[in-house]
matplotlib code that plots the C-alpha trace (Angstrom):
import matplotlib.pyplot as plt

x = [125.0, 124.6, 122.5, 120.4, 119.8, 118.7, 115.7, 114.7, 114.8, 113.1, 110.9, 109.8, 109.7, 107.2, 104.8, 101.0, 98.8, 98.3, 98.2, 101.3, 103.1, 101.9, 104.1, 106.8, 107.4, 106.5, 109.1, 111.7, 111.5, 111.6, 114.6, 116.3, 114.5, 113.5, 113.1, 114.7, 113.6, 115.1, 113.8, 110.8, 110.7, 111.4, 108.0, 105.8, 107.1, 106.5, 103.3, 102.4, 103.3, 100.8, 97.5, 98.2, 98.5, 94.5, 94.1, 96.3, 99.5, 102.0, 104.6, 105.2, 107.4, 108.4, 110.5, 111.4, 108.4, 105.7, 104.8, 102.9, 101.0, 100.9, 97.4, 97.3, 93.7, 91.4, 89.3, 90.3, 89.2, 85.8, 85.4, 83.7, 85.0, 88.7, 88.4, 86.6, 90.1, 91.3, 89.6, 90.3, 94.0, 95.8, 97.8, 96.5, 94.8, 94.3, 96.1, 96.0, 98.7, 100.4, 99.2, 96.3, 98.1, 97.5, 99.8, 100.8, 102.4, 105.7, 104.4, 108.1, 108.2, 110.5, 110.7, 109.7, 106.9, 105.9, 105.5, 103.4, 101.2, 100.5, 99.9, 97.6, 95.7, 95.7, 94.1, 91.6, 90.9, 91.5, 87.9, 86.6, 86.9]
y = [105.0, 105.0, 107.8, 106.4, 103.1, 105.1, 107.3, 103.9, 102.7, 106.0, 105.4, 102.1, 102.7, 105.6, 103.1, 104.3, 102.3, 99.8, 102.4, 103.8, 100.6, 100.2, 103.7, 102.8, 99.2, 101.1, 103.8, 101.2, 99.3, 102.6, 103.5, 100.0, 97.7, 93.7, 94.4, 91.7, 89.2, 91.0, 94.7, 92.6, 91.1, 94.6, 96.4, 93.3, 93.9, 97.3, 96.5, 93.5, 96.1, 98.5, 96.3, 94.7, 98.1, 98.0, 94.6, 95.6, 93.3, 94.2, 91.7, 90.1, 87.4, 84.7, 82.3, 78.4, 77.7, 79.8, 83.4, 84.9, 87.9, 89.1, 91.0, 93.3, 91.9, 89.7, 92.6, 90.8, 87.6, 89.3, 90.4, 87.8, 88.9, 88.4, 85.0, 84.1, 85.0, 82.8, 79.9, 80.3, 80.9, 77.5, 76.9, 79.5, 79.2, 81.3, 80.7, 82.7, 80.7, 83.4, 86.6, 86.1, 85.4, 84.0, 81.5, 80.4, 76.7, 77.2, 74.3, 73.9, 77.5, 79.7, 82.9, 85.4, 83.2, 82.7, 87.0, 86.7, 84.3, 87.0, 89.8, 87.9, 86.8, 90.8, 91.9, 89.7, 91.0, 94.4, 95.2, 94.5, 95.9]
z = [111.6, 115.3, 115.2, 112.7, 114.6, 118.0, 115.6, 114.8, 118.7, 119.4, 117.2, 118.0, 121.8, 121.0, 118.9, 120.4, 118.5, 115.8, 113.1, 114.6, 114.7, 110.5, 109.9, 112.0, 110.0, 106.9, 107.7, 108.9, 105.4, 103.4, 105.3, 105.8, 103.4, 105.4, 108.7, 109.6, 113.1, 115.9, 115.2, 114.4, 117.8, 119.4, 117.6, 118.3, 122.2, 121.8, 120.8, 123.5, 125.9, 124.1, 124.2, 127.7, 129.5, 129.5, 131.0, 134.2, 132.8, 135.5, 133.9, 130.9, 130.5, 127.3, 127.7, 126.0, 128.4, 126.6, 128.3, 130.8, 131.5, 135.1, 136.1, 138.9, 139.6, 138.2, 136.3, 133.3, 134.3, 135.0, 131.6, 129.1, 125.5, 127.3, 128.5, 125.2, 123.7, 126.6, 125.1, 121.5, 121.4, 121.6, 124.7, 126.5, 130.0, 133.0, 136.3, 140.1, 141.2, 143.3, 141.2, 138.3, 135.2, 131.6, 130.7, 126.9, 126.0, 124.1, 121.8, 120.5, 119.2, 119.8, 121.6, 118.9, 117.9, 121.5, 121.4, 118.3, 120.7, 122.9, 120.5, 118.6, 121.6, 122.7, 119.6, 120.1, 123.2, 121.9, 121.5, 124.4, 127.9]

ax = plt.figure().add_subplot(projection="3d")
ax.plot(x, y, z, "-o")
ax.set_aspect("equal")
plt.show()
C-alpha cells in the first residue's frame, strides 16, 4: 500500500546512524522480504549523507563519471586519518578546482556502485575527525 511504502520512506529518511540504518534494513526485509537495488540505493544515500555531514560535504553528486563530495572548507583536507582514506580507496583523489572536493573514478561501475564508493570511503573516515 501507499501508505505502507511512505513508513518505509519515512523511515529511511530518518536513518541517524549506522546502527539505525541495521534496524531499518532489518525491519524493511521483515516487512518486505529482499530489499531489492533501488530502496537499497536510497538507505546507502541516506547513509552517505549521514557520515559526510561531519566533513563539511555541501554537495554530493554520482554520476556515469564517478562522484564527488563538495567541502565547504578544506578542514577535511587538514585532517590526516581523512586523507589516509584518500589514498586507500581506489579512484579517489582530492581536487580545489573551484571548491575543495574529493573526486571518485566511475571505473565502469555503475551509479549505485559508484555510492557504495563513497560510503565505504566515509566509514573509513568515520573514526576520525
Amino acid at each position: 500500500s501507499n501508505s505502507a511504502k511512505m513508513g518505509a520512506y519515512k523511515e529511511i529518511a530518518e536513518i541517524s546512524s549506522l546502527k539505525s540504518e541495521k534496524e531499518v534494513r532489518e525491519s524493511l526485509r521483515e516487512n518486505y522480504g529482499e530489499i531489492p537495488p533501488e530502496t537499497d540505493n536510497l538507505i546507502t544515500i541516506s547513509v552517505v549523507k549521514l557520515l559526510a555531514a561531519k566533513w563539511g560535504v555541501t554537495s554530493i553528486t554520482v554520476n556515469k563519471d564517478g562522484g564527488e563530495l563538495e567541502m565547504s572548507d578544506l578542514k577535511a583536507f587538514k585532517n590526516v586519518a581523512f586523507c589516509e582514506a584518500v589514498e586507500k580507496t581506489d579512484g579517489c583523489y582530492l581536487s580545489v578546482s573551484a571548491k575543495p572536493c574529493v573526486k571518485f573514478d566511475a571505473e565502469g561501475k555503475d551509479n549505485g556502485e559508484t555510492l557504495k564508493k563513497i560510503r565505504k570511503f566515509l566509514e573509513k573516515t568515520e573514526n576520525c575527525g
